[in-house]
N, C-alpha and C positions, 0 to 999 in steps of 0.2 A: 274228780272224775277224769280217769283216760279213756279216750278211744283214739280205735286204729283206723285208719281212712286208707281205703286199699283202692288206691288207683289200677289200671290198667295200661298205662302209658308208660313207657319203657322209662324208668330213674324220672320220674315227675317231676323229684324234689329239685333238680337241676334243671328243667326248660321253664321257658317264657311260661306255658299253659301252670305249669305247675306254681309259679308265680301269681296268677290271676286267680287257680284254683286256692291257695293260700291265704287269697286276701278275702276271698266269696267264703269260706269256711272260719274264719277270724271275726267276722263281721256276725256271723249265724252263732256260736258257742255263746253260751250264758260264762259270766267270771267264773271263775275257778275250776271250769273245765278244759281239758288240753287233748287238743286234736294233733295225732302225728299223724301225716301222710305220709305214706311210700308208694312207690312205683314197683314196676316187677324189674328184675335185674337179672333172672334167669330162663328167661324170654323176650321174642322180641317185640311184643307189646304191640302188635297187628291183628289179635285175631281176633277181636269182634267182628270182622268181617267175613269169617273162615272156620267152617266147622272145623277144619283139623287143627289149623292157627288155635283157637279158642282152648280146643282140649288142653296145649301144651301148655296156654297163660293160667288156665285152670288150676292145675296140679300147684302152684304158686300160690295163685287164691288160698287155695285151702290151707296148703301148708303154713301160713302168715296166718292163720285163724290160728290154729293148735299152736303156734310160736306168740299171737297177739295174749293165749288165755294165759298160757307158763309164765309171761312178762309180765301180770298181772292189770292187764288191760280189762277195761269194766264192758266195751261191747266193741264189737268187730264189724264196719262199716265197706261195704259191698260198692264203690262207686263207680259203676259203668252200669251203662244202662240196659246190658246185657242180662246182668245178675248175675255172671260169671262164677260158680264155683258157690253159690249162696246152699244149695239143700246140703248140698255135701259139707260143706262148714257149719251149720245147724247141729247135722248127725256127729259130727267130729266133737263140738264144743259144747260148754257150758250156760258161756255168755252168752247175753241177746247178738245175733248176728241180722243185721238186715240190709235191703239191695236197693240201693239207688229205682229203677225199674216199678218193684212192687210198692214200696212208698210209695213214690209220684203219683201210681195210679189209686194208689186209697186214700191218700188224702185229697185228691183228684174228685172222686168219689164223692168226699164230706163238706166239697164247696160249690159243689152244682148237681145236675140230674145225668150233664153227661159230658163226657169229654173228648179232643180230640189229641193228637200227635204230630211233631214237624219232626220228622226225622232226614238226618246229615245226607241221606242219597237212598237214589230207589235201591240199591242193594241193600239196604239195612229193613229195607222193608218187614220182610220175611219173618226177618226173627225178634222184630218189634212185635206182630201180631202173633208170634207164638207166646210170647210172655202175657199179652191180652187176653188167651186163650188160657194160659196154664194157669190164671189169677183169676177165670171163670168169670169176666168183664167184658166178653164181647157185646153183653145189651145195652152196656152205657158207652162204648164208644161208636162216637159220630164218624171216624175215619182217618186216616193217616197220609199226609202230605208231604214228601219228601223236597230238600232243597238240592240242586245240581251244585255240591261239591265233591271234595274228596282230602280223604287225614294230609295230602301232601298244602293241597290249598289252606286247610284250616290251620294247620299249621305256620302258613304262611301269616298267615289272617291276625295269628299271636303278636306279630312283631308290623304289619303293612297295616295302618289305622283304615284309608281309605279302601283298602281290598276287603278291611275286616266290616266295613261300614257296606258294604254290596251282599256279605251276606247276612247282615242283620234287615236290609232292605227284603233280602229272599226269605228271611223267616215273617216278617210281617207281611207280605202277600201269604204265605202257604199257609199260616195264622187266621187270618181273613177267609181264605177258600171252605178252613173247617168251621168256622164259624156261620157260613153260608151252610153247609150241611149239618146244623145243628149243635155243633161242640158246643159248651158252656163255660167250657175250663180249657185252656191248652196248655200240653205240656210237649217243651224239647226236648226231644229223645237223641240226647248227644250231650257231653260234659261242656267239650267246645262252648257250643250254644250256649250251655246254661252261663259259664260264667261271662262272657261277651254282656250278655243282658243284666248279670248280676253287678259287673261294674259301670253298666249305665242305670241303675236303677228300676232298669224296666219288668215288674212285675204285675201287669194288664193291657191289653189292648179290648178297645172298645166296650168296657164293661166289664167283661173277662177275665176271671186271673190269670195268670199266665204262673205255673207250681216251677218254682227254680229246686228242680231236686234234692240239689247240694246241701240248700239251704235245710228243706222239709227232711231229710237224710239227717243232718249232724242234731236239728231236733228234736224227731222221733227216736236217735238213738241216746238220746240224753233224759227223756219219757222214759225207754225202755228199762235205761239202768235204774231210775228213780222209782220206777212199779215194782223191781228187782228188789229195790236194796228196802222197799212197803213189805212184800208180798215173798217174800223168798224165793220166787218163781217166776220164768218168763217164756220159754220155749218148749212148749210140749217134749217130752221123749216116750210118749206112749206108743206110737206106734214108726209114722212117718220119717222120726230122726231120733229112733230109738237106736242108741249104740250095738254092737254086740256086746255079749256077757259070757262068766263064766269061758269054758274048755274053747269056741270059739272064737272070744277075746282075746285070750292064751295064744291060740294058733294064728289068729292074727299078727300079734303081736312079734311074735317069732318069727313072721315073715317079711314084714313089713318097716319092723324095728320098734323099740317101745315106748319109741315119742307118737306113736298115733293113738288116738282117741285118750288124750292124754287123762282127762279125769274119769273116764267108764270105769267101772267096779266090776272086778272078776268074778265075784259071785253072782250069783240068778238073783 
C-alpha cells in the first residue's frame, strides 16, 4: 500500500518538523505500507493563516492529488489542519482523499460525546470553527482554546527542547480549560503540536484522549484503501465531487491541460 502525506510546510522533507513528522507517521503505518511525505515547493507554505496565502498553497494540494493518482498512489493524505485543497481533490481524483482536520474530528466523535480543540494562536481560531461548522459538529464541540504562539516560535520549538517544553506546558493548561467546559476528547489543531506530543507519548490527559491526527490520518487512510480494495468503492462522485463529463470535460480539458481530472470519462 502507498500513500501520499501532503504536508503544507514548505520542503518538509528537509526541516527539523519534518523529521519529527516522519518519525510520528513511521511509528502509525502497519508493515508493508509506505508513506511518502512532501512539502509544497511551489509556495511559500504560510497560508494557513491567510485566506489569499491559503488559495495559492491550495492549487499545490490539489495538483499532488491528480500527480499522487497517475503515480499509482492507493490514497492521497491532506495533513494540515486546514483541509487545504481536500473537496477539490475529492472532485479531481479517484483514490480515497482525506484531511487531517475532518479525521480528528470523527474519530473525535467515536471516543466521547464531545470534544474540544487547542489551537497554535487566536488567529487560527476562525477557520478552526469553520471546518467545525462545514463537518456539521458544532453540537459536540465544548470549545476551542488557543495557545500564545506563532510558525516563527514553533519552529523554533523544533530544534530549543526547553522553549519547546513551554509550549507543551501551554497546550496542557488550554487542555484543562476545555475540559472544564465539557470537552471529552481533545484534539490539537496544529501539526506542530501533534508531533511534540506524538514523540513524548502523550496521547490523554486526565482521562481524556488526547486524537494525535497524524496518527488517526495515516490509519483511516489505510481503512480507506482496505474498504477500496473489499468494496471497489470509496468516494461518492454522485453529486458533491462529481467530475465533469462528456463535451464539458473536453472543454475543460482544453483549457486547463489534460492532466486534470485525470481518470473522468468523457462520456455521460
Amino acid at each position: 500500500m502507498k500513500l501520499w502525506y501532503q504536508s503544507l510546510a514548505r520542503q518538509t522533507e528537509s526541516t527539523p518538523y519534518g523529521k519529527l513528522l516522519r518519525a510520528t507517521i513511521a511509528d502509525a503505518a502497519d508493515p508493508g505500507t509506505t508513506v511518502d511525505m512532501r512539502g509544497v515547493a511551489q509556495s511559500a507554505g504560510i497560508g494557513v493563516h491567510y485566506k489569499l496565502l491559503e488559495h495559492h498553497d491550495m492549487r499545490e494540494v490539489i495538483y499532488n492529488a491528480m500527480q499522487a493518482e497517475r503515480e499509482g498512489y492507493d490514497a492521497f493524505l491532506v495533513g494540515n489542519i486546514s483541509d487545504a485543497g481536500l473537496r477539490e481533490a475529492r472532485e479531481c481524483v479517484n483514490i480515497p482523499v482525506l484531511g487531517l482536520c475532518e479525521t480528528s474530528l470523527h474519530v473525535a466523535c467515536m471516543m466521547g460525546a464531545s470534544f474540544g480543540l487547542v489551537t497554535i494562536s487566536p488567529k487560527w481560531d476562525a477557520r478552526v470553527r469553520e471546518n467545525v461548522a462545514r463537518y456539521r459538529l458544532e453540537d459536540r464541540c465544548a470549545g476551542l482554546e488557543p495557545i500564545e504562539t506563532s510558525p516563527i516560535e514553533l519552529k523554533r520549538a523544533m530544534i530549543d527542547l526547553p522553549f519547546r517544553q513551554g509550549i507543551i506546558d501551554q497546550f496542557n493548561i488550554a487542555a484543562k480549560k476545555l475540559l472544564d467546559k465539557g470537552a471529552e476528547v481533545i484534539i490539537p489543531a496544529g501539526g506542530d503540536i501533534i508531533v511534540f506530543l506524538a514523540e513524548s507519548h502523550t496521547y490523554e490527559v486526565e482521562r481524556a484522549p488526547i486524537v494525535n491526527g497524524i496518527v488517526e490520518l495515516v490509519k483511516m487512510g489505510e481503512m480507506a484503501v482496505k474498504l477500496k480494495r473489499i468494496t471497489g468503492r470509496f468516494t461518492s462522485k454522485r453529486l458533491t465531487y462529481a467530475p465533469p463529463t462528456g463535451d464539458y470535460l473536453e472543454r475543460t480539458r482544453a483549457f486547463y491541460g489534460a492532466e486534470v481530472y485525470p481518470e473522468a470519462k468523457p462520456g455521460k
